[in-house]
Every structure is written in C-alpha cells, then in structure tokens.
N, C-alpha and C positions, 0 to 999 in steps of 0.2 A: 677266446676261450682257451686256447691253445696254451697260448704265454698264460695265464693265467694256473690253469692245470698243471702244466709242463714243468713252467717256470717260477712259479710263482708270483708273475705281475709281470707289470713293467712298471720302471723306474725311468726312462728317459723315454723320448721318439724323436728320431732325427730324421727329419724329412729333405732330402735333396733329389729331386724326380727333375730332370729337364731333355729337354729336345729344343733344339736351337733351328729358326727358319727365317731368313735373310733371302728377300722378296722385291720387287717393286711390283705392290699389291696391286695396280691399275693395270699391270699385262700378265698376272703370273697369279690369278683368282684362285688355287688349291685349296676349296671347303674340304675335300675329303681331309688333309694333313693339316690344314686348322683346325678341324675338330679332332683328330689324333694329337695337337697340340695341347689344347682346352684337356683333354682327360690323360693326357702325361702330367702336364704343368702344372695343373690346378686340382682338378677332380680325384686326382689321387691322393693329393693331402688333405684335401677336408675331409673325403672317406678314411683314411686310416686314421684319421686324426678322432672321427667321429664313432667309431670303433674301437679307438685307444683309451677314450677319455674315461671312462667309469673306472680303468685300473690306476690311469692316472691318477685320479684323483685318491683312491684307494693307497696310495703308495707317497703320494707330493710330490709328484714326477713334474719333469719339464719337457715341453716340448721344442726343439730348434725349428726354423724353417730357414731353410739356404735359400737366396731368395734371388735376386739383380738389380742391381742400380737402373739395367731399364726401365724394371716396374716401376720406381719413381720419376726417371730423367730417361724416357723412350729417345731411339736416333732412327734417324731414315731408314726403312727398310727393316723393321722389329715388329712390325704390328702387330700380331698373333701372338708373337713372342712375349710382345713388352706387356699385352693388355693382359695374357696369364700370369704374368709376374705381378703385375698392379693390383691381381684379382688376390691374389696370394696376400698382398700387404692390407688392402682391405677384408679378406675375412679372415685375418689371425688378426686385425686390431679390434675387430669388433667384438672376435670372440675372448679375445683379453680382457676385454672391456665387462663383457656380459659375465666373463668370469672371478672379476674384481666385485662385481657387485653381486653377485651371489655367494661372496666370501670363500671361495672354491681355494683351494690352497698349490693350484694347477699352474705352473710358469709359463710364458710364454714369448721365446724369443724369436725375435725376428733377424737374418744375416744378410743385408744387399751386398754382395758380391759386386765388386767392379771387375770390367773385363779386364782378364790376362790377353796377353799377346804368344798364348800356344799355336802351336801347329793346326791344331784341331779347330780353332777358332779361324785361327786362319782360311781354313780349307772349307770350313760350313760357311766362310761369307763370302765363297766364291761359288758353290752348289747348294742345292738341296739334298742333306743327307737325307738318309732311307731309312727314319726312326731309329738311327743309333743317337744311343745317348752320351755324353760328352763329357 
C-alpha cells in the first residue's frame, strides 16, 4: 500500500535475502537456525513477492530472484541452505508458469549465483554465523 500511495507502484522487485549455514547435519541438528534459514531464504520472497504482485502486475514490472547454484547442484554440508535455495527455483518457476498462462504481463527472473571465494564465504564455512547476512 505504501509504494503504491507513496510511490506510485512498483516497477521492479529484487529479491536477494540469504543466510548461509555450513553444517555436518548428523552432529550439528540446529531446528531453531533451520527454521530461521527457511524464513530468511525462502519465506520472505514469496511473501513480498506475494504482496508485490497486484502492483506488479499494474505497472509490467519484473521480478529478480538472486538465487545459488546450490539450489540446483547442493555440496556437502548446505542442506538447509541448498533446499531454501531449491525452494526458491521451484516456486518462481511455477509461479512463472502460472503467470504465463494466465497472460499476466509480470517477468520473472531467476539469478543462481555461483560461489565467490570472499572472506565472508570463507569464514561462514568455518562457523556458524549468528543470522548476519552475507
């Protein structure tokens, strides 16, 4: 409502939300930060996504989604990680799909990101950061 009033619409949404968590899942079980994973990674792009889309669609906007080469090609020790990301490439394809066939004029692209070799990458595959994002 806000961008709408305010702004007059939206014309793009760029979604990049991540938390990164590098585990060996058989001694190192964290439900509590898997689910903190699940509603960074995932839960908050279909929510703004699904709260963006009536202006979207109002305006011909596109949506991005920065995404990871995990979601498609998981590696040891991403499980949380990868399957949010995976979760990500199946529902922006489906809602691509459902938006192709109801002639919606609404873009939708998808970005897998491969890893960089930063610092920051570095140093989350040696700890578990404390929900900073990356």
């Amino acid at each position: 409502e806000f961008s709408e009033e305010k702004l007059g619409g939206i014309d793009h949404l760029i979604l990049d939300h991540v938390i990164r968590y590098y585990t060996a899942w058989k001694s190192d079980k964290d439900l509590e930060y898997a689910t903190k994973l699940v509603e960074v990674n995932l839960l908050s792009d279909i929510c703004l996504t699904t709260y963006a889309l009536p202006a979207l669609e109002s305006s011909h906007g596109t949506v991005v989604v920065f995404s990871s080469g995990m979601g498609l090609f998981p590696t040891p020790m991403t499980h949380v990680y990868a399957a949010t990301k995976h979760g990500l490439h199946g529902f922006f394809t489906a809602l691509r799909q459902d938006l192709m066939m109801e002639g919606s004029n609404v873009a939708i692209s998808l970005v897998p990101l491969s890893l960089f070799g930063t610092p920051n990458i570095k140093a989350s595959a040696m700890d578990k950061p404390e929900y900073r994002a990356c």
